[in-house]
Structures are given as C-alpha cells and as structure tokens.
C-alpha positions as a Markdown table, in Angstrom:
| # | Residue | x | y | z |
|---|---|---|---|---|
| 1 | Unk | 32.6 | 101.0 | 20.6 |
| 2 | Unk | 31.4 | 98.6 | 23.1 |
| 3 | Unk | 29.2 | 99.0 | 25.8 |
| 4 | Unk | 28.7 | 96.4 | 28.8 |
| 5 | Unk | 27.1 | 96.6 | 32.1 |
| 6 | Unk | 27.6 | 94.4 | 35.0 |
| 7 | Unk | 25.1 | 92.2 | 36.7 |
| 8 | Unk | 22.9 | 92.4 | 39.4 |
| 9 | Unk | 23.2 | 89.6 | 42.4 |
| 10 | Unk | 19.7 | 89.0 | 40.5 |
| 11 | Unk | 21.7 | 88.4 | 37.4 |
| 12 | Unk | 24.6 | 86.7 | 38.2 |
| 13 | Unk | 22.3 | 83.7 | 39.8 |
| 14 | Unk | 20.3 | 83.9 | 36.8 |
| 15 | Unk | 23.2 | 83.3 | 34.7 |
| 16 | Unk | 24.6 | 80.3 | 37.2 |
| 17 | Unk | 21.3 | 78.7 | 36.2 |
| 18 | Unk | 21.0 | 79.4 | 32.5 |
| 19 | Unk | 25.2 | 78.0 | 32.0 |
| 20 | Unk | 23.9 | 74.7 | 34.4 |
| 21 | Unk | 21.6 | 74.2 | 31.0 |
| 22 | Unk | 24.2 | 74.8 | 29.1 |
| 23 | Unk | 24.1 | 78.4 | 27.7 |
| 24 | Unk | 26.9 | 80.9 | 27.6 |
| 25 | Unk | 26.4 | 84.8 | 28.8 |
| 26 | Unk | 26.1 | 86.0 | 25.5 |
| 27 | Unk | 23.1 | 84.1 | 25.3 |
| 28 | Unk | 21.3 | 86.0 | 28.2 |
| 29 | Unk | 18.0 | 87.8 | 27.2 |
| 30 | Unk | 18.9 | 89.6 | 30.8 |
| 31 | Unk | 22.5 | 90.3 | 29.6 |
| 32 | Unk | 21.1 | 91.1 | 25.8 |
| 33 | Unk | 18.4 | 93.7 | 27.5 |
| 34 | Unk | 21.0 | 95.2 | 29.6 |
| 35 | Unk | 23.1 | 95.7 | 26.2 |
| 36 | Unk | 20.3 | 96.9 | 24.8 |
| 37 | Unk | 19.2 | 99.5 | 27.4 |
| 38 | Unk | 22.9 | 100.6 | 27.9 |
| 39 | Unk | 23.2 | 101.6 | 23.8 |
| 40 | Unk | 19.6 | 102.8 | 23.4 |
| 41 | Unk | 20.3 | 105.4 | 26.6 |
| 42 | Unk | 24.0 | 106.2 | 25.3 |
| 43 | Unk | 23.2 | 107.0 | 21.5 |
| 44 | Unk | 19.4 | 108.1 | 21.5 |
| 45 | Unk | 20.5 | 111.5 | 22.3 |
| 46 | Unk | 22.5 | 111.9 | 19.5 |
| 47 | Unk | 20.0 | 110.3 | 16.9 |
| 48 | Unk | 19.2 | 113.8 | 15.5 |
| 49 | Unk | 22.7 | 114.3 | 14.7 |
| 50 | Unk | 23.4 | 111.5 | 12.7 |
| 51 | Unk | 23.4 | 111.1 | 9.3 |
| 52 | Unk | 20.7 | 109.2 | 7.6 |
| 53 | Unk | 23.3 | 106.2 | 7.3 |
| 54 | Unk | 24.3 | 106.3 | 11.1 |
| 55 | Unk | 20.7 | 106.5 | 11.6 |
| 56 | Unk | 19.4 | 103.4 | 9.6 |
| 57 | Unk | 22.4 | 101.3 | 11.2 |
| 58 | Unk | 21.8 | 102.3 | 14.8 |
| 59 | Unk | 17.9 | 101.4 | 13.9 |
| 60 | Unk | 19.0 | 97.7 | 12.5 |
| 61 | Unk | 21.5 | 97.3 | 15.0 |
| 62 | Unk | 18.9 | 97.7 | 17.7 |
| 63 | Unk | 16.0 | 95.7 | 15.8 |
| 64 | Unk | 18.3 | 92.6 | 15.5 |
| 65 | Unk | 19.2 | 93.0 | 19.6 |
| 66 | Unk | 15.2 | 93.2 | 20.0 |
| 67 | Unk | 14.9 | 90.4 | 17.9 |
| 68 | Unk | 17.7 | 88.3 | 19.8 |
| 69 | Unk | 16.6 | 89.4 | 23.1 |
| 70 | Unk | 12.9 | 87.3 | 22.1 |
| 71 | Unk | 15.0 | 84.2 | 20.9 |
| 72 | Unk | 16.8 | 84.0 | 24.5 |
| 73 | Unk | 13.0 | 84.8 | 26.4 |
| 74 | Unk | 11.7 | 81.9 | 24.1 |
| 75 | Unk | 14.1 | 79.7 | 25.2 |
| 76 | Unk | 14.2 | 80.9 | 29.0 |
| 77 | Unk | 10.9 | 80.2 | 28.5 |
| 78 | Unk | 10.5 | 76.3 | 27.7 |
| 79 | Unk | 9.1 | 77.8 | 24.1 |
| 80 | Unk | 12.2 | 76.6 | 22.1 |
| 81 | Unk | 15.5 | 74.0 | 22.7 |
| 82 | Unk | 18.8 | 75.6 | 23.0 |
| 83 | Unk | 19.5 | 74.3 | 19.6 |
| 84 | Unk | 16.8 | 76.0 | 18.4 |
| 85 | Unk | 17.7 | 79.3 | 19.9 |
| 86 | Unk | 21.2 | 78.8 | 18.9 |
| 87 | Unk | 20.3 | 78.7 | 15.7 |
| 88 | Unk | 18.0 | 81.7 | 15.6 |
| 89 | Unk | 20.0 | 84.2 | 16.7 |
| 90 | Unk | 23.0 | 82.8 | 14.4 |
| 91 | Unk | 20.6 | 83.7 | 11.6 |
| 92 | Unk | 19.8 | 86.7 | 12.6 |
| 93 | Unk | 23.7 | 88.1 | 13.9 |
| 94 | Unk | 24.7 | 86.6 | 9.8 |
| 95 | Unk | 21.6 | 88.3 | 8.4 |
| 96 | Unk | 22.7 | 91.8 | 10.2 |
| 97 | Unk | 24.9 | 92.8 | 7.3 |
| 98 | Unk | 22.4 | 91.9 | 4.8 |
| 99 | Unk | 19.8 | 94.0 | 6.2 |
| 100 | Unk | 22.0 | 97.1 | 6.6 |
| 101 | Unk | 23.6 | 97.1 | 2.9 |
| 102 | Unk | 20.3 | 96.5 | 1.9 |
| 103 | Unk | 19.1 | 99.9 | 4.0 |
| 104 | Unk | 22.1 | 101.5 | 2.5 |
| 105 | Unk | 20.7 | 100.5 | -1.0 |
| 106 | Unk | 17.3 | 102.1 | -1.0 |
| 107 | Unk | 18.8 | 105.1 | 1.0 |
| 108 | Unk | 20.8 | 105.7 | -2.1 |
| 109 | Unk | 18.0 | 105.4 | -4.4 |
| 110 | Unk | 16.2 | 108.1 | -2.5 |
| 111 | Unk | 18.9 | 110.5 | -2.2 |
C-alpha cells in the first residue's frame, strides 16, 4: 500500500528550491513528514488490531521515516552536504530490513 499527498503552493516552491541544489522529492523532510503524517493517521487506528508482528513493523517502519525525516532537516538546514545526507538515509532505507527481522527474532523468543 502506498500512501502520498500532494503539495501545498508552500511546498511545491520549497521543492523548486531544494532540486536548484540538487535534491530529488524523495529527499524532502516536507514530502517525508507529509508521508509520515499521512500513514501515522491512516494505520494508528488499527494498531490495536494488529498482530504483534504488524505492530513491530509499522513501529520500525515509522522510526526509520522519523529518522529520515532528521537527515533531510539536517541538510535543509546547512548541518550536513547532500552527500552526507545521501548517504544517511541510504544507510538507514538498507538497515530497514535488518532491524525488522531482527524484531521478528526476539518476538519469537518471547512467544
């Protein structure tokens, strides 16, 4: 399931300045929050429904978007170069899996 939202006139100048520098949409804090806010309002309400699996995953799933969503503020934000940032959030996107089957492995143990 994928979940987008458009953006605001705000927005849209905000990513005409951001791709000047050389950044692509994905790569948007605002386009990562509004990702972020769109999931977190669609699935919260079913969080007491899902399985202790579903749960963990959603939970990662929106840790590593929190996490991205700092990288792209850092680099809106002069605090790191676009290489940097690039880099960051590659790490974390490839670490996603890890941290999930990892989850999945001490939710087993407990069961």
């Amino acid at each position: 399931m994928s979940i987008q939202c458009e953006f605001s006139d705000e927005g849209l100048l905000d990513r005409d300045k951001l791709q000047k520098v050389g950044m692509q949409i994905f790569e948007s804090s605002k386009y990562l929050q509004c990702r972020h806010d769109s999931q977190k309002y669609t699935l919260d309400d079913f969080m007491s429904e899902m399985s202790k699996f579903q749960l963990a995953s959603h939970i990662i799933h929106l840790d590593i978007l929190m996490e991205r969503i700092k990288v792209w503020q850092d680099f809106e934000n002069s605090r790191i170069s676009l290489s940097e940032a690039r880099s960051k959030n590659r790490v974390l996107e490839e670490g996603l899996q890890d941290r999930v089957k990892k989850k999945f492995s001490e939710l087993k143990v407990l069961n």
